[in-house]
C-alpha positions as CSV (number, residue, x, y, z in Angstrom):
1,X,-8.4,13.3,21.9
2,X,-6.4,11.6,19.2
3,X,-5.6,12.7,15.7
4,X,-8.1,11.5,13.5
5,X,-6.1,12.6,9.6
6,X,-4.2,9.0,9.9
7,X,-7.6,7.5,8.4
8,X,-7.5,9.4,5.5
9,X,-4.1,9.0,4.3
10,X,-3.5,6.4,1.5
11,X,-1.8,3.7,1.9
12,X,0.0,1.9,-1.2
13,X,1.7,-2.0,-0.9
14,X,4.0,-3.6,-2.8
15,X,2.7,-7.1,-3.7
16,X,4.4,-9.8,-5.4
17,X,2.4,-13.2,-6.0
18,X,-0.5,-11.9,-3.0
19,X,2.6,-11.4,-0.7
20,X,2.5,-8.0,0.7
21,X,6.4,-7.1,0.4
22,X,6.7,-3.7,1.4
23,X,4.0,-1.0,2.4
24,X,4.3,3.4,2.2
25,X,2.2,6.5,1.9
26,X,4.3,7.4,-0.5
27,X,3.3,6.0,-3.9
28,X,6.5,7.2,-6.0
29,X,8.9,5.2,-3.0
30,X,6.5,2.4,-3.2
31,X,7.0,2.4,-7.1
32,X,10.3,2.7,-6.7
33,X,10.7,-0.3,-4.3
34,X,8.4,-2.1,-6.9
35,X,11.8,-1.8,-8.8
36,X,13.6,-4.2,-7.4
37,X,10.9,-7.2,-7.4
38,X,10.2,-8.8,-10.7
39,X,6.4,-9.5,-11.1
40,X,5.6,-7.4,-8.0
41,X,2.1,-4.4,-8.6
42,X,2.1,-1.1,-6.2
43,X,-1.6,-1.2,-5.1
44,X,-3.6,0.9,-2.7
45,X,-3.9,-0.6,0.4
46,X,-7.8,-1.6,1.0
47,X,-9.0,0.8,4.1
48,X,-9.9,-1.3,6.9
49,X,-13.7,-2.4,7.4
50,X,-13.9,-1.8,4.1
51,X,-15.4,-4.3,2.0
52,X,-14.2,-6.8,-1.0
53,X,-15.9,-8.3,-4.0
């Protein structure tokens, strides 16, 4: 049977202009990385199936 714990871990993207430019479970490297675009937000990642408004 597979791991399951994958579907509980956050997920946070780096997004500059709705462009999805980088992507980690680790929200201080995602920060980080958010560094080196001007205008880019770290975000967490929608789960999938889950739904937007």
């Amino acid at each position: 049977m597979p791991c399951s714990c994958a579907k509980n871990r956050k997920t946070f993207e780096v997004a500059v202009s709705d462009k999805v430019v980088y992507s980690s479970t680790s929200e201080p490297t995602a920060k980080a990385v958010s560094k080196r675009y001007p205008g880019s937000v770290v975000r967490e990642k929608a789960k999938t199936g889950a739904e937007t408004s």
